[in-house]
Each structure stands twice: as C-alpha cells, then as structure tokens.
N, CA, C and O atoms as a Tripos MOL2 file, in Angstrom:
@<TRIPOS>MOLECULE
protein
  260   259    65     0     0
PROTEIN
NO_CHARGES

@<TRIPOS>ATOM
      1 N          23.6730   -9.0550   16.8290 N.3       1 UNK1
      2 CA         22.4130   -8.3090   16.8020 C.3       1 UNK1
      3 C          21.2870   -9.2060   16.3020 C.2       1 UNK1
      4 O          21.3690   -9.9320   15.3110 O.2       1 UNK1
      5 N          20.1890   -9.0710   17.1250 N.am      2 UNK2
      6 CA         18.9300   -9.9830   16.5040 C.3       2 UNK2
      7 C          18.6330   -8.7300   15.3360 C.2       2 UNK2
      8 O          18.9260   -7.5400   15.2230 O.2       2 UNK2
      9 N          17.6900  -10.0030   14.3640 N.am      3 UNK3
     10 CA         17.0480   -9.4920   13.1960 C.3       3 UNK3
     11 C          16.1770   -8.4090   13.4690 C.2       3 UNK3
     12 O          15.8660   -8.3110   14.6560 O.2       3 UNK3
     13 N          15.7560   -7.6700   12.7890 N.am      4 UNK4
     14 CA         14.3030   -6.7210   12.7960 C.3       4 UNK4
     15 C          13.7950   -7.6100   12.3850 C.2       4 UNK4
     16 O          14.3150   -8.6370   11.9480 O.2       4 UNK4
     17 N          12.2830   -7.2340   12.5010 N.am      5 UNK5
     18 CA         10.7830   -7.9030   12.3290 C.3       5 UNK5
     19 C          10.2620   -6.7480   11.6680 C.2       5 UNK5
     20 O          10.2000   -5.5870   12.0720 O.2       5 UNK5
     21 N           9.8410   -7.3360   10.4150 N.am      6 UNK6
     22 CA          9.1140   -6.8450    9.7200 C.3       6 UNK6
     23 C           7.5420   -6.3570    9.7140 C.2       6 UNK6
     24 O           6.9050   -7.2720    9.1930 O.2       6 UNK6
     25 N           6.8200   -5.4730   10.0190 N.am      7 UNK7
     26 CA          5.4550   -5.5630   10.7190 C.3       7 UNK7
     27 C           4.4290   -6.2080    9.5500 C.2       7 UNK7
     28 O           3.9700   -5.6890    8.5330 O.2       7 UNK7
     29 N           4.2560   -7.5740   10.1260 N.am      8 UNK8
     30 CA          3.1520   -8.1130    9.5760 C.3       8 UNK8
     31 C           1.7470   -7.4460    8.7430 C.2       8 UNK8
     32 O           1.0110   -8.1520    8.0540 O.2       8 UNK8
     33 N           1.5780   -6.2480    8.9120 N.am      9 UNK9
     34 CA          0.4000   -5.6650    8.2950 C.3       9 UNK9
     35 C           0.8370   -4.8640    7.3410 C.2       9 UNK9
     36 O          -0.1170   -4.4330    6.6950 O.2       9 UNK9
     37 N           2.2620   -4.3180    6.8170 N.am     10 UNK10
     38 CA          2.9680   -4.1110    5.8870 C.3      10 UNK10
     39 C           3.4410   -4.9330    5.1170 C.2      10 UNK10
     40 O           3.7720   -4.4170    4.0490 O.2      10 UNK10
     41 N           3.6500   -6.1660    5.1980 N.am     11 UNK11
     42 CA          4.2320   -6.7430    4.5550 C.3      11 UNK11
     43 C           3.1320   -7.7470    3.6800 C.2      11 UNK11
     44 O           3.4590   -8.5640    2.8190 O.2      11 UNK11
     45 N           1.5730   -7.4110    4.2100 N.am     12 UNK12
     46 CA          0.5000   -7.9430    3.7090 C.3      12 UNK12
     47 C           0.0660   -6.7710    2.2060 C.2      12 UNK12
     48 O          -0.3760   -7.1690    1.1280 O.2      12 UNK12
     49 N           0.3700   -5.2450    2.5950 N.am     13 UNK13
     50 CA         -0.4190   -4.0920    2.4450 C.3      13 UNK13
     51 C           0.5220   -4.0910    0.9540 C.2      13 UNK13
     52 O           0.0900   -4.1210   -0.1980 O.2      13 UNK13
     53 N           2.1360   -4.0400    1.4910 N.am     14 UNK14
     54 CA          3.0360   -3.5200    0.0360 C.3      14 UNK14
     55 C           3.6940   -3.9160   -0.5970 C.2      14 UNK14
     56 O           4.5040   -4.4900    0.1300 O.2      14 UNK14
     57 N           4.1230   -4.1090   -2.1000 N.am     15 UNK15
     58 CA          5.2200   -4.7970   -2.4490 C.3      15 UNK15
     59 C           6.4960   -3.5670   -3.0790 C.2      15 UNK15
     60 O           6.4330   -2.4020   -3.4700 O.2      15 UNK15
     61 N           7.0150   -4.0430   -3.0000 N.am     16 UNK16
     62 CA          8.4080   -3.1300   -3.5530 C.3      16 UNK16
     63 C           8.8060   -3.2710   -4.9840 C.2      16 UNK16
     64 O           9.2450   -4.3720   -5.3130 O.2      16 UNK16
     65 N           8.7350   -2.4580   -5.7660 N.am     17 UNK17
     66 CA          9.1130   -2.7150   -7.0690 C.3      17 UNK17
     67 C          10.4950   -2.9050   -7.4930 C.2      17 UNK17
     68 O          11.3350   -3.1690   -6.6320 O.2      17 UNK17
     69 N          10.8010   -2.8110   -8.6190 N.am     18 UNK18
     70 CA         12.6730   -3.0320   -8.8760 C.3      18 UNK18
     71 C          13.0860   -1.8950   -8.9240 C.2      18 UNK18
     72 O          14.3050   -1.7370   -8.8620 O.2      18 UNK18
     73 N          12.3970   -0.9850   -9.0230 N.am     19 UNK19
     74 CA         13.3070    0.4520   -9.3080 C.3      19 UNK19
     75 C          13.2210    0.8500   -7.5700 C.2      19 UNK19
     76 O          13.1870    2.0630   -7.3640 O.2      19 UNK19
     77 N          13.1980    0.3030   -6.8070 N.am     20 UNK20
     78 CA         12.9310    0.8050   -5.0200 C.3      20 UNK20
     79 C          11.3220    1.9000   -4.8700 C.2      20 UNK20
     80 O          11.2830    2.7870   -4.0170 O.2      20 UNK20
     81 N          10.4710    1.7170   -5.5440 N.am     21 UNK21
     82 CA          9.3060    2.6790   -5.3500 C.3      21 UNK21
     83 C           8.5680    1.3670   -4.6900 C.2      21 UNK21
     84 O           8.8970    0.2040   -4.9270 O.2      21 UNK21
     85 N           7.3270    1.8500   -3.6690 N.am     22 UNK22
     86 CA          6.6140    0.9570   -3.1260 C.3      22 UNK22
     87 C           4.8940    1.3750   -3.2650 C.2      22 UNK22
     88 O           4.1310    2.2760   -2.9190 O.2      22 UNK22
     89 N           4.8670   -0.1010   -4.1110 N.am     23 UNK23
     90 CA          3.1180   -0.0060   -4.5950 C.3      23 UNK23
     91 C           2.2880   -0.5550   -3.5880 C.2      23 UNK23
     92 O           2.5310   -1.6070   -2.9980 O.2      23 UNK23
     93 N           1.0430    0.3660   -3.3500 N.am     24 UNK24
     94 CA         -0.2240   -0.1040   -2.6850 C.3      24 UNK24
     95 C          -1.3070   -0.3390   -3.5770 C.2      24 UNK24
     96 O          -1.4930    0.0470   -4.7310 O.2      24 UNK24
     97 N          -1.9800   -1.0440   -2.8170 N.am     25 UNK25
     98 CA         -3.4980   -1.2150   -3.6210 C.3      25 UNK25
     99 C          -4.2110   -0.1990   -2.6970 C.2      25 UNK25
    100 O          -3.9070    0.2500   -1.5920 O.2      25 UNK25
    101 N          -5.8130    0.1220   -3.9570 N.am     26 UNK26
    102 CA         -6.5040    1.8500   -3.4580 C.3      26 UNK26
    103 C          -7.5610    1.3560   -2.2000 C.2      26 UNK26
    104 O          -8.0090    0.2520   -1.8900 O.2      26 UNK26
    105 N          -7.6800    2.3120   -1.8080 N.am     27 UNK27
    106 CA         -8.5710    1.9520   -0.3320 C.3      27 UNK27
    107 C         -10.0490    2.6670   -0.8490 C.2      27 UNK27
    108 O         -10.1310    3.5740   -1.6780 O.2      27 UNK27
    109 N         -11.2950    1.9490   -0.0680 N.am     28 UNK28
    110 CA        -12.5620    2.9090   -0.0510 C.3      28 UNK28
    111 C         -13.5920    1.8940   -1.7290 C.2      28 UNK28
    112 O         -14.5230    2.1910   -2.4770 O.2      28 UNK28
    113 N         -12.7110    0.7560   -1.5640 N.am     29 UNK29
    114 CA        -13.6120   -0.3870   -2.2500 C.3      29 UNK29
    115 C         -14.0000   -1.4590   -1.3600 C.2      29 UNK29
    116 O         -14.1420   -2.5620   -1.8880 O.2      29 UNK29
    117 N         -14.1510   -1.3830   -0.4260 N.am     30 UNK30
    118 CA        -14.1640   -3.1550    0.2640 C.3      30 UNK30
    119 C         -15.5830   -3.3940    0.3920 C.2      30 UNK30
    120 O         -16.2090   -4.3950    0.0440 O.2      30 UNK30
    121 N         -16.1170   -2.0520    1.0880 N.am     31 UNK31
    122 CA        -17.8840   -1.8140    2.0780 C.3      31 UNK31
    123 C         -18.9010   -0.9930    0.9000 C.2      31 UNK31
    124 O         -18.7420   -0.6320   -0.2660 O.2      31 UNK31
    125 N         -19.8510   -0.9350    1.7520 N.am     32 UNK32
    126 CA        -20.5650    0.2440    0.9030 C.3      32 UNK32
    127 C         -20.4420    0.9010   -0.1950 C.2      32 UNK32
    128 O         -20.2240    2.1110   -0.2550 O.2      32 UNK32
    129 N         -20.6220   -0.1170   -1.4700 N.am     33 UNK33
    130 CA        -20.6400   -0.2830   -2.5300 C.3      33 UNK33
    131 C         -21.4790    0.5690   -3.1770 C.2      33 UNK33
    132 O         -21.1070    1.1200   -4.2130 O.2      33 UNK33
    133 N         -22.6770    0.7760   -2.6630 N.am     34 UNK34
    134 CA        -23.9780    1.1980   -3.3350 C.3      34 UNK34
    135 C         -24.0430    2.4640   -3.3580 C.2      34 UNK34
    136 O         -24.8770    2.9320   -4.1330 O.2      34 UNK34
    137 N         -23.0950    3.5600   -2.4290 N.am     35 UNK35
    138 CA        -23.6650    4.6790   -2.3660 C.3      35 UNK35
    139 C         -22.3440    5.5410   -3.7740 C.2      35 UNK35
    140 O         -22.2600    6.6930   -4.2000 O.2      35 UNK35
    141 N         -21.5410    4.2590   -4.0750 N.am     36 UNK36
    142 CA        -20.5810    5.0310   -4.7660 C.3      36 UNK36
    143 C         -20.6560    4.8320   -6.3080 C.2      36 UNK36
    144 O         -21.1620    3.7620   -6.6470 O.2      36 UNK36
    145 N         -20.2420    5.6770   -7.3220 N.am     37 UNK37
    146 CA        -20.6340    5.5250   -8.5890 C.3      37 UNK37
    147 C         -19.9710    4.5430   -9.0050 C.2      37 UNK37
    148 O         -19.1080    4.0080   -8.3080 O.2      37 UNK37
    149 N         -20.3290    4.0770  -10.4450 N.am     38 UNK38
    150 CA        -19.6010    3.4130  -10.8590 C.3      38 UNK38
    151 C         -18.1760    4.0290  -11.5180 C.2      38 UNK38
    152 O         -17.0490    3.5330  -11.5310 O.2      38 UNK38
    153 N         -18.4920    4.8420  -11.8620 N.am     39 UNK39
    154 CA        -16.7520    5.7370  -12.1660 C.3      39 UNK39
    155 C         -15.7540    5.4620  -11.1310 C.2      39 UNK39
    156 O         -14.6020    5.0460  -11.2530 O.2      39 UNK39
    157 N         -16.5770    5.8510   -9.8480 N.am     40 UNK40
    158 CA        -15.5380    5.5970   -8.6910 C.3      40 UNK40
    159 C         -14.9850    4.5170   -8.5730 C.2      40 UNK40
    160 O         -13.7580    4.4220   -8.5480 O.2      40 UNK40
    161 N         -15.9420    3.3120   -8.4630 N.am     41 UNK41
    162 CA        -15.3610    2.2190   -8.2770 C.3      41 UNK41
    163 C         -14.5190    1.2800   -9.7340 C.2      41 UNK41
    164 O         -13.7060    0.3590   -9.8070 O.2      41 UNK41
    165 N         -15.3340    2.2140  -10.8070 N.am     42 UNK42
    166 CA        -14.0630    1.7530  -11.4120 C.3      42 UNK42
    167 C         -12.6090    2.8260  -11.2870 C.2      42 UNK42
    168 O         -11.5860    2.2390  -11.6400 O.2      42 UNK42
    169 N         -12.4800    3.7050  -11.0170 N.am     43 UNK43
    170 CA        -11.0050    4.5260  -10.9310 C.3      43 UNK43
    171 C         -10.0040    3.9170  -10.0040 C.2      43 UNK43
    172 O          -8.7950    4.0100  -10.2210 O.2      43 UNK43
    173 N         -10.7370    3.0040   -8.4880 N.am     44 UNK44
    174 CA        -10.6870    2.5470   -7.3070 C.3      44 UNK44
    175 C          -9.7190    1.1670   -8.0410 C.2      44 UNK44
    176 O          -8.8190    0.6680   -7.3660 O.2      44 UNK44
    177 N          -9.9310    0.8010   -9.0380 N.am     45 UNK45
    178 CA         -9.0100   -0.3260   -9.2470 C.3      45 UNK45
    179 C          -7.1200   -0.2980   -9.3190 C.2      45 UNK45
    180 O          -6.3820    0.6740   -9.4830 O.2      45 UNK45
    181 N          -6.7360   -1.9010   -9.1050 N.am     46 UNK46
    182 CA         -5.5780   -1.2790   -9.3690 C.3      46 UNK46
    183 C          -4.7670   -1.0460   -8.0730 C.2      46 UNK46
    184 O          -5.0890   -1.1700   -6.8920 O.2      46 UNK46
    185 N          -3.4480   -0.6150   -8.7530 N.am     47 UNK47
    186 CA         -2.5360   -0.5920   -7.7610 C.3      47 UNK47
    187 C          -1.8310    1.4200   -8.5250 C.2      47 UNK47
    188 O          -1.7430    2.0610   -9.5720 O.2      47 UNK47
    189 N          -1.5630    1.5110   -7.1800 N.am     48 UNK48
    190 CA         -0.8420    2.6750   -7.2540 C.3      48 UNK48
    191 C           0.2150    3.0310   -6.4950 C.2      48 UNK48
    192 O           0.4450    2.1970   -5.6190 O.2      48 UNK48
    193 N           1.2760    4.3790   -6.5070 N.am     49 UNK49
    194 CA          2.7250    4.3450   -5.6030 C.3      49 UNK49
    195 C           2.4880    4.9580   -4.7830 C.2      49 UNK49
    196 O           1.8050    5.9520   -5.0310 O.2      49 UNK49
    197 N           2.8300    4.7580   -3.6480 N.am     50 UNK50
    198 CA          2.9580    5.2220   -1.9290 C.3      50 UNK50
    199 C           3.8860    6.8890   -2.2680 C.2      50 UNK50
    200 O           4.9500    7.1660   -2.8220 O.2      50 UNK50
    201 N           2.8290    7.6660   -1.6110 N.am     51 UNK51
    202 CA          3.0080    9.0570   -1.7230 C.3      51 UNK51
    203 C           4.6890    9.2820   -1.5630 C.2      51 UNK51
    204 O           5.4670    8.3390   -1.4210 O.2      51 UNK51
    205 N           5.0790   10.6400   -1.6110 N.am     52 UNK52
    206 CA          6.5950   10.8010   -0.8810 C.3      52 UNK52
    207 C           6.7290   11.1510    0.6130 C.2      52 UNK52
    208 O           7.7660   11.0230    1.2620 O.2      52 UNK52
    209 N           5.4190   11.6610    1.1300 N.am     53 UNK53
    210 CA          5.2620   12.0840    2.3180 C.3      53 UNK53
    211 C           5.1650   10.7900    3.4720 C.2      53 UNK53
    212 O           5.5860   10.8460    4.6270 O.2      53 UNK53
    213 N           4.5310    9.6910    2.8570 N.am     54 UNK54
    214 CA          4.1670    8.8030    3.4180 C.3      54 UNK54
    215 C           5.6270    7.6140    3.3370 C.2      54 UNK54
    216 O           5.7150    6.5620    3.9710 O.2      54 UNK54
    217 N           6.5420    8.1250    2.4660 N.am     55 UNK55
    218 CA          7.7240    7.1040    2.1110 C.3      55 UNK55
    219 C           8.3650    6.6680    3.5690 C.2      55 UNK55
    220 O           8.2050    5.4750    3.8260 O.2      55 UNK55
    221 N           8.9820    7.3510    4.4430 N.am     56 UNK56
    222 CA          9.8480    7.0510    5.4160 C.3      56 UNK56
    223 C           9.1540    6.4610    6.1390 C.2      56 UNK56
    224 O           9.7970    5.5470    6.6530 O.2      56 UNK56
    225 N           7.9310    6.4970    6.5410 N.am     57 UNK57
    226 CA          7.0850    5.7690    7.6690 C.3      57 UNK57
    227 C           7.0250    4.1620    6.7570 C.2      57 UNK57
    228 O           7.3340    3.3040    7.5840 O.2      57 UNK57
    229 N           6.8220    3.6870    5.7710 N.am     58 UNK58
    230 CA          6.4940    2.4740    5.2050 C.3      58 UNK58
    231 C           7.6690    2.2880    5.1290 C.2      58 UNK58
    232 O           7.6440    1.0870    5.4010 O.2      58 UNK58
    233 N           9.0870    2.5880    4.9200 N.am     59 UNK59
    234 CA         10.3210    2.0530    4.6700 C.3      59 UNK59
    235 C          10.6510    1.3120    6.3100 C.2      59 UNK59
    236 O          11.0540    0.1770    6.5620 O.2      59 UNK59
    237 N          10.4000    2.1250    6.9820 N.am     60 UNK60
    238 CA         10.7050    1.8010    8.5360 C.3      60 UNK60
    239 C           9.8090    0.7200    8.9830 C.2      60 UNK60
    240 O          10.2580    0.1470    9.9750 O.2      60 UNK60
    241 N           8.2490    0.0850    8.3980 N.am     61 UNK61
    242 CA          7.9420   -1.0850    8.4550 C.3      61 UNK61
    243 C           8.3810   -2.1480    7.7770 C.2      61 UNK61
    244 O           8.3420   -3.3180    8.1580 O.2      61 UNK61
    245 N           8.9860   -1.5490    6.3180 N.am     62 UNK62
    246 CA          9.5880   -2.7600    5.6510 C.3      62 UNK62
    247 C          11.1310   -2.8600    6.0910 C.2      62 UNK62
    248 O          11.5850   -2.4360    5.0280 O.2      62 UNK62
    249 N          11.9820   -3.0430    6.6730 N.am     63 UNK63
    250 CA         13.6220   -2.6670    7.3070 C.3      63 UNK63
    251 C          14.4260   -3.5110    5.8560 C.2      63 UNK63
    252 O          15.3120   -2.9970    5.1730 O.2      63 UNK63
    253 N          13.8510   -4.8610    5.6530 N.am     64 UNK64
    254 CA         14.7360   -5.1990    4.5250 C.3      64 UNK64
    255 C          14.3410   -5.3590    3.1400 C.2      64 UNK64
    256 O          14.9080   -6.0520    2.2950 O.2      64 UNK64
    257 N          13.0920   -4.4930    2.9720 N.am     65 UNK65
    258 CA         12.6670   -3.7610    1.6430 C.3      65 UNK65
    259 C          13.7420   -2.4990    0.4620 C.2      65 UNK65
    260 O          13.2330   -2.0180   -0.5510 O.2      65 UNK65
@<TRIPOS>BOND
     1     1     2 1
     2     2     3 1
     3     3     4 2
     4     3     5 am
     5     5     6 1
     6     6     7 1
     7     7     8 2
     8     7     9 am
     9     9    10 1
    10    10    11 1
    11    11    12 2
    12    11    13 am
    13    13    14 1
    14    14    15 1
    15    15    16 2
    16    15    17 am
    17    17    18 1
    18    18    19 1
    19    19    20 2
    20    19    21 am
    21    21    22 1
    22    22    23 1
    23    23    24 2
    24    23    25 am
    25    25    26 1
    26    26    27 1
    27    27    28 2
    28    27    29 am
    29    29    30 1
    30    30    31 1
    31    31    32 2
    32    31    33 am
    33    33    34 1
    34    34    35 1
    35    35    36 2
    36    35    37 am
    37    37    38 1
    38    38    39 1
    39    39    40 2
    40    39    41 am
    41    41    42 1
    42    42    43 1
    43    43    44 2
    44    43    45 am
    45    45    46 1
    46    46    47 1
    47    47    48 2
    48    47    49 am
    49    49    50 1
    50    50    51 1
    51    51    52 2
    52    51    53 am
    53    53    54 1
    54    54    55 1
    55    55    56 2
    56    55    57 am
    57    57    58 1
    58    58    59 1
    59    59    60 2
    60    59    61 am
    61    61    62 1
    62    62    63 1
    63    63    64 2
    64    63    65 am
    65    65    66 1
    66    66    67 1
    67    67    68 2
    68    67    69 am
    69    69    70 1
    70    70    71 1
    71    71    72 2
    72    71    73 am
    73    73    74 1
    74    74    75 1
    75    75    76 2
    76    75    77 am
    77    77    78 1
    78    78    79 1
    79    79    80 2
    80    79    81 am
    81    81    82 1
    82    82    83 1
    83    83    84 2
    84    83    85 am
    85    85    86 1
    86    86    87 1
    87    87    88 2
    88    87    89 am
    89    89    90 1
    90    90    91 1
    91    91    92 2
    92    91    93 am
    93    93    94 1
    94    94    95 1
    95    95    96 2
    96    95    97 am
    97    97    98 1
    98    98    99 1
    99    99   100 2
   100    99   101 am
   101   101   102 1
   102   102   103 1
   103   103   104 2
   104   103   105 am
   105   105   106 1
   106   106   107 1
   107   107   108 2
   108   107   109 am
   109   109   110 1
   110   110   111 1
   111   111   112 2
   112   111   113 am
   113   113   114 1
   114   114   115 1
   115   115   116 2
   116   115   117 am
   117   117   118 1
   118   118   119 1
   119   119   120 2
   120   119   121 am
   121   121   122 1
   122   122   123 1
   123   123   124 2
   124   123   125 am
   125   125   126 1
   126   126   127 1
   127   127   128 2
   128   127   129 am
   129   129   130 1
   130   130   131 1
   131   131   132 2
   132   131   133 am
   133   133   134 1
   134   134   135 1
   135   135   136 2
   136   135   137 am
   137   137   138 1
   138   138   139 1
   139   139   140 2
   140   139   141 am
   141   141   142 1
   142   142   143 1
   143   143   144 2
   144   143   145 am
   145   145   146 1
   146   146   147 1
   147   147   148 2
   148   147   149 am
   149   149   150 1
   150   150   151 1
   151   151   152 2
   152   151   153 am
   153   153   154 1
   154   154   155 1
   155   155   156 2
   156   155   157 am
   157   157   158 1
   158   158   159 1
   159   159   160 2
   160   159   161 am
   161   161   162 1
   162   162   163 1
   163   163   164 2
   164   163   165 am
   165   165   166 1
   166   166   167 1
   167   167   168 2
   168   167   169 am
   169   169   170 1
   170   170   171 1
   171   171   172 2
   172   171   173 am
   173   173   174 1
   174   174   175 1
   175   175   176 2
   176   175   177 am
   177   177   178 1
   178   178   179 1
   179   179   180 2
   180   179   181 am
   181   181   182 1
   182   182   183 1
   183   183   184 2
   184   183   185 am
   185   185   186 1
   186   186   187 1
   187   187   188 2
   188   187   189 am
   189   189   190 1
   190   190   191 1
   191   191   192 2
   192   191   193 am
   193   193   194 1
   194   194   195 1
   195   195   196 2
   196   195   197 am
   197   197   198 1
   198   198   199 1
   199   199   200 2
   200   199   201 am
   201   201   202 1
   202   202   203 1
   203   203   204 2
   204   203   205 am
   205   205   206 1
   206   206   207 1
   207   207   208 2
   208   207   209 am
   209   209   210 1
   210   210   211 1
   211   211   212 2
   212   211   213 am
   213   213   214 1
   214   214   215 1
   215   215   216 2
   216   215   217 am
   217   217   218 1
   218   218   219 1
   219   219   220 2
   220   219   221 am
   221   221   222 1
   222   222   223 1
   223   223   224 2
   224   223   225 am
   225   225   226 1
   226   226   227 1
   227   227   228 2
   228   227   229 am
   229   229   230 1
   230   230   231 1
   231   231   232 2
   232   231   233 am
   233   233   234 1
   234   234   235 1
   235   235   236 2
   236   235   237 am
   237   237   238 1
   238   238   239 1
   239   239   240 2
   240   239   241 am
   241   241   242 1
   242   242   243 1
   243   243   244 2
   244   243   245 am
   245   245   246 1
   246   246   247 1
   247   247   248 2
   248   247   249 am
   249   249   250 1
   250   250   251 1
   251   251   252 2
   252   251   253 am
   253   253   254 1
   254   254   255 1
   255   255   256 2
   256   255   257 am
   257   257   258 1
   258   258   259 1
   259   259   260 2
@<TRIPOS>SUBSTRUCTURE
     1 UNK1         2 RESIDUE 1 A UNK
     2 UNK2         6 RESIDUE 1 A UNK
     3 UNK3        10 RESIDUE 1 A UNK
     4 UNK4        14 RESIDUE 1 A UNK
     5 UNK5        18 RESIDUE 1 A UNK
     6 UNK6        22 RESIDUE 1 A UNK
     7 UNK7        26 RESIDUE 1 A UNK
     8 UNK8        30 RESIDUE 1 A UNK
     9 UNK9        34 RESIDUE 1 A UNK
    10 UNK10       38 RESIDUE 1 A UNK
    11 UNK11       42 RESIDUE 1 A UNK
    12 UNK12       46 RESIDUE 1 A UNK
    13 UNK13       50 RESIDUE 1 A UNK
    14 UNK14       54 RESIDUE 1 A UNK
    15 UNK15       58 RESIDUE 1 A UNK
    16 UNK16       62 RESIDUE 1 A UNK
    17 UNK17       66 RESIDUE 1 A UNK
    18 UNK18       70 RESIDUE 1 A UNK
    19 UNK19       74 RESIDUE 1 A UNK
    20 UNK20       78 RESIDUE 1 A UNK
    21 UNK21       82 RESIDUE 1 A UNK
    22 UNK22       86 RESIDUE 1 A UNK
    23 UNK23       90 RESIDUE 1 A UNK
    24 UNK24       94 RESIDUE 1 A UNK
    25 UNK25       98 RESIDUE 1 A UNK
    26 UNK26      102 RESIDUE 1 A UNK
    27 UNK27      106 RESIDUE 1 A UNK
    28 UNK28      110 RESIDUE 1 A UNK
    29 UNK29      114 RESIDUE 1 A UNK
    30 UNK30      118 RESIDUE 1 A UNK
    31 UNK31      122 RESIDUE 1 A UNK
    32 UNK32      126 RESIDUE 1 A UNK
    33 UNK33      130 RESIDUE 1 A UNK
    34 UNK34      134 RESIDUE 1 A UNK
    35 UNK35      138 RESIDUE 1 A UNK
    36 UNK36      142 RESIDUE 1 A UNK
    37 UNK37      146 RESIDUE 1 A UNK
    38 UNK38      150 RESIDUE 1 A UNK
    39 UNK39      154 RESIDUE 1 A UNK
    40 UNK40      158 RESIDUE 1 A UNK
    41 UNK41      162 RESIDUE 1 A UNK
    42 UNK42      166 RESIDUE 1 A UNK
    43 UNK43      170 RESIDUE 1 A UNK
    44 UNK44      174 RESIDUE 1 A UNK
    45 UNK45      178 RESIDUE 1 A UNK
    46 UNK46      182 RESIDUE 1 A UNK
    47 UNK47      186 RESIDUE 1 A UNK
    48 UNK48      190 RESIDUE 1 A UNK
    49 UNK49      194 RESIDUE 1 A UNK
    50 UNK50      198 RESIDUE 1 A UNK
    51 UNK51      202 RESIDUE 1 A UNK
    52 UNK52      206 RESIDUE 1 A UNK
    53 UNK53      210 RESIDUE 1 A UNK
    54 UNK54      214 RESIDUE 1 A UNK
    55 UNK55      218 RESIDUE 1 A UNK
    56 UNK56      222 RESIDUE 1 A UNK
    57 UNK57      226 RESIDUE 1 A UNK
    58 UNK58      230 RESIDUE 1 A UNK
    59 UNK59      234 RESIDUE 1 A UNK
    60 UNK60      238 RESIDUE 1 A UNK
    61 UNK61      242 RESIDUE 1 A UNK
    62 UNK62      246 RESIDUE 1 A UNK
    63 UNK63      250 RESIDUE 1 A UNK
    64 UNK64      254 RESIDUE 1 A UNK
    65 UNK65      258 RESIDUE 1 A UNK
C-alpha cells in the first residue's frame, strides 16, 4: 500500500499535543485591524483546541497525527 499524504494546509494550520488533542491558532487577526478593539485583538492571541465537532474532519487531514 502507498503512504497517505498528509494535506499540506493542515499540517501548516495544526500541531498535535501529547495527550492526542489538536491545537490551532485564532483566526480574524491577520487584516483589518482598525475596525477591531483592542480587547479583541488582544483575546485573538494565542493558541487554542480544535472544537469536538470539528475533530474527525482534521484527524482525516492529519492520517499519521
């Protein structure tokens, strides 16, 4: 059997922790800075864990995560 391929834009986006939970960084900081508070963009920092709803779809981009 050939290998799976891992999808390149996941494997940029997530890392996998040791306990098997998978951390993202927050979205809605990159652009348009100005119209958002500073609370926001500071809460916006940081890394946080990939929902449970969203788990099976990111496991199936990472195959040997």
């Amino acid at each position: 059997m050939p290998k799976m391929k891992t999808k390149s834009g996941a494997k940029k986006r997530f890392r996998v922790r040791g306990s098997g939970s998978i951390k993202r960084s927050m979205a809605f900081k990159r652009h348009i800075l100005t119209k958002k508070t500073t609370k926001n963009k500071r809460q916006l920092r940081g890394t946080t864990e990939i929902h449970s709803t969203n788990m099976d779809s990111v496991k199936a981009m990472l195959p040997y995560a």
